[in-house]
N, C-alpha and C positions, 0 to 999 in steps of 0.2 A: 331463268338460266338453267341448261342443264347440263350435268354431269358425269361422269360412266358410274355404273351399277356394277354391273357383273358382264363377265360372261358365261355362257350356256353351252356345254356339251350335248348334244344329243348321241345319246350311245344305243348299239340296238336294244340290249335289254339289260338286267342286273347292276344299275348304277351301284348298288352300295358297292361292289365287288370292285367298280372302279373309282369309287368315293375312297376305299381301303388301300388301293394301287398308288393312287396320287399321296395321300398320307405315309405310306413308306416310302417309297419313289422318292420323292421331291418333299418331304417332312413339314405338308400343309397340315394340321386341323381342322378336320370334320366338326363344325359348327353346328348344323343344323342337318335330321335326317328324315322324311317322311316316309313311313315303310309301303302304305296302300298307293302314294303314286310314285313308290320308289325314286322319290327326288330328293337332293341334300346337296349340300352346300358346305366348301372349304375354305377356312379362313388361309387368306392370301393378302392380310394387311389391310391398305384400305379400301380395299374393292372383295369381291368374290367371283369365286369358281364356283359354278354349279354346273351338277352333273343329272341328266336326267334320260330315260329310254325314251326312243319312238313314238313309245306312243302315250307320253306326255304330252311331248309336242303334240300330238296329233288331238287332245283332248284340249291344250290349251288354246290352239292356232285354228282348228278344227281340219276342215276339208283342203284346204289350201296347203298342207303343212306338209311336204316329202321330204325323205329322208335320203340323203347322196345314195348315191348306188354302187362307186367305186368302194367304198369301204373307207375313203380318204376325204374330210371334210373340205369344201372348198373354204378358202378365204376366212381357215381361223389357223395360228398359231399363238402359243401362248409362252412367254419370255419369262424365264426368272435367271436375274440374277443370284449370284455368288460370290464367295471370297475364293472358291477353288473347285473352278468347271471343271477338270482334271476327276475330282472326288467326286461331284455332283454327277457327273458321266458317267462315274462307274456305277456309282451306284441306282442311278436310273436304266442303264444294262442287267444290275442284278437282279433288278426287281421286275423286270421282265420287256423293259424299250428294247426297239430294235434301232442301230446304230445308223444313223443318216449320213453323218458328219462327225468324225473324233475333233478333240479339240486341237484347236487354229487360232493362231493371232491374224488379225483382218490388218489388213492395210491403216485402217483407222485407227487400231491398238485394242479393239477390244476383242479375247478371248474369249469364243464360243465355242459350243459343238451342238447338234443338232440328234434328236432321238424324232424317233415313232411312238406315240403309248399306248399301251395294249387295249384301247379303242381306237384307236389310227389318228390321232390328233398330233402334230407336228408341234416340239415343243422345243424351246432354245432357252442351252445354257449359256450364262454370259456373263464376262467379267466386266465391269465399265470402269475404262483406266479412270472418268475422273473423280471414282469416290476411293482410289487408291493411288497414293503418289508417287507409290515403287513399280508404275505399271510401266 
């Protein structure tokens, strides 16, 4: 059987620097940090965030391994929920996201908004009415 692990950022270079971004930002702990392949890992519950440069990737995948070239990763976004996307918003603006989407009640009820983080990964805050009953 298998089950999710993590996921992987590939950032162009200086992971700690967005290992430290996501730790204030969005208040994960930095678990684990390797300085010589600048790779580390944020505790995010039962899974993990890891964050790693180029050319990681390029050392662990080899030849095969490119990195987007818009600056904007395809086909990853990463979701945390909140008790209050409102605060989680701001203070993922403070800390240096760029605003996609301010917070919004979706048709479905659940209160999102959406940031950029200062490696260009596409990241949603979200309320989910049904672990609150006053939603």
């Amino acid at each position: 059987m298998n089950r999710f692990a993590s996921t992987v950022i590939y950032v162009p270079d200086n992971a700690k620097a967005v290992l430290d971004f996501y730790e204030r930002a969005f208040g994960l702990d930095i678990k684990f940090y390797d300085p010589e392949l600048d790779f580390g890992e944020l505790d995010a519950g039962e899974t993990t965030i890891a964050i790693a440069p180029h050319s990681t990737g390029k050392v662990m995948v080899g030849d095969s391994y490119a990195a987007e070239s818009d600056g904007f990763p395809k086909n990853v976004e990463l979701a945390f929920f909140s008790d209050d996307v409102e605060k989680a918003y701001a203070t993922a603006i403070e800390h240096g996201c760029v605003s996609l989407c301010e917070p919004k009640v979706t048709p479905w009820g659940h209160t999102v908004a959406y940031v950029k983080s200062v490696e260009g990964t596409l990241v949603c805050l979200a309320r989910n009415p049904t672990e609150h009953q006053d939603a």
